[in-house]
C-alpha positions as CSV (number, residue, x, y, z in Angstrom):
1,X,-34.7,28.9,-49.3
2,X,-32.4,31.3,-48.7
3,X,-28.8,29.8,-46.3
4,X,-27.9,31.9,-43.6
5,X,-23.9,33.2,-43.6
6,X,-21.6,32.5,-40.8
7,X,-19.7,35.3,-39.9
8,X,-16.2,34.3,-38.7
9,X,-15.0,35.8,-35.2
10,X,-12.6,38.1,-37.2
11,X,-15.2,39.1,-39.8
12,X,-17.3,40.1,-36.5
13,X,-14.6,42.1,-34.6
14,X,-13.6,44.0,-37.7
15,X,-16.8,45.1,-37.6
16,X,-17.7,45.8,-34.8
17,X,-14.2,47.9,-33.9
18,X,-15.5,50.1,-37.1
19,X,-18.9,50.2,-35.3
20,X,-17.3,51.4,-32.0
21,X,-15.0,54.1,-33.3
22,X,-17.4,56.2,-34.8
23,X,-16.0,56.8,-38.1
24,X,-19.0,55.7,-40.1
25,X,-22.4,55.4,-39.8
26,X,-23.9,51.7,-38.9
27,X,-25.7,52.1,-42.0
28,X,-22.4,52.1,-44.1
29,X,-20.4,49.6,-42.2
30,X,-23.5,47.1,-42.7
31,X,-23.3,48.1,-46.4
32,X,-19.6,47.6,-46.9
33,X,-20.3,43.9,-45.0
34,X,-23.0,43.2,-46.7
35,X,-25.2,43.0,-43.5
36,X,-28.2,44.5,-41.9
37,X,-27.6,47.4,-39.8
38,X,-29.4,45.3,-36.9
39,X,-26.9,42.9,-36.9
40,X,-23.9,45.4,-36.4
41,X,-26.1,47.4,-34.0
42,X,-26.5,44.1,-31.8
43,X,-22.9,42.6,-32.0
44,X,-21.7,45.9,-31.1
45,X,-24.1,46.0,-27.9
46,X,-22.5,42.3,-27.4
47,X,-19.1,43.3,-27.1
48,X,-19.5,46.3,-25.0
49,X,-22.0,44.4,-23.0
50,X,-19.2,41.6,-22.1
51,X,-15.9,44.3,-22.3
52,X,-15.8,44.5,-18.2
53,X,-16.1,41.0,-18.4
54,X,-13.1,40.2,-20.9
55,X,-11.0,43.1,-19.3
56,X,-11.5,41.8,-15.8
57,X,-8.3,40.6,-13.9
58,X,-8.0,37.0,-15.4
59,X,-5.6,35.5,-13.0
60,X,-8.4,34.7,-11.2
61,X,-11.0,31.8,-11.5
62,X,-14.2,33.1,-14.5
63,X,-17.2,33.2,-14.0
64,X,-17.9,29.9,-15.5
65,X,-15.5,28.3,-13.8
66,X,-16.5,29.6,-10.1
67,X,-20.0,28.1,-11.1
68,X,-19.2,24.9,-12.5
69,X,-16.8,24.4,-9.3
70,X,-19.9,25.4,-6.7
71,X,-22.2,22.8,-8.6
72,X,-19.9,19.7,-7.8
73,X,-19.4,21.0,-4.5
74,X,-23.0,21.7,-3.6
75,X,-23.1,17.9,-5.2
76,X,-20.4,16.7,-2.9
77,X,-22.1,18.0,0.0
78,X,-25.3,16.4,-1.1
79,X,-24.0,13.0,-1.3
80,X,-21.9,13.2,2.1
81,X,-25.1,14.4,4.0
82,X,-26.9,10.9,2.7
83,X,-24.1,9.0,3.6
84,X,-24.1,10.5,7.1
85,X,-27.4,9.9,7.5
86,X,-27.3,6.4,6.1
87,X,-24.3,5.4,8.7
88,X,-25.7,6.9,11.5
89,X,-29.1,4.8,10.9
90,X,-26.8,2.0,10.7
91,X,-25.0,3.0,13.7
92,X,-28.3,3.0,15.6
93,X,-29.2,-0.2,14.8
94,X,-26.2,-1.7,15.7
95,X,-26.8,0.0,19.2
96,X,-30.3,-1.6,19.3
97,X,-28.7,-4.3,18.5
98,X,-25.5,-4.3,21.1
99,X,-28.3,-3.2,24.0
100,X,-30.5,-6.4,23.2
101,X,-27.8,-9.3,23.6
């Protein structure tokens, strides 16, 4: 059975800036990696897929960030409406309560 190579993150950007200037054919820079043409043709669709991304103004929050924070809000939320709604079931018993004695 044939292992499958991992490709470091610099083995993968040389690559791909070859891919993306032009120079060569994808069928050469696969052969000079020893790679299948596929492979450069898709990490090449990767990186210009996510360049706006990367590019974008980073002083900001990402992406991943912005939706981690929402989840444990959305969670916080959750949790204070039950607790309203438990107190103000307790609340109402103790005014059942107060308007019996």
């Amino acid at each position: 059975m044939v292992k499958r190579r991992q490709h470091s993150g610099q083995e993968k950007a040389r690559v791909v800036i070859q891919a993306i200037e032009g120079h060569k054919t994808v069928n050469q820079i696969a052969g000079e990696h020893k790679l299948h043409p596929t492979l450069v043709t898709r990490w090449k669709s990767e990186v210009l897929e996510r360049l706006p991304e990367i590019m974008s103004d980073s002083r900001g929050p990402s992406r991943v960030a912005q939706e981690r924070r929402e989840a444990r809000l959305l969670q916080q939320i959750g949790q204070l409406t039950m607790e309203v709604e438990f107190l103000k079931k307790k609340l109402g018993l103790c005014h059942l309560e107060t308007d019996e004695t």
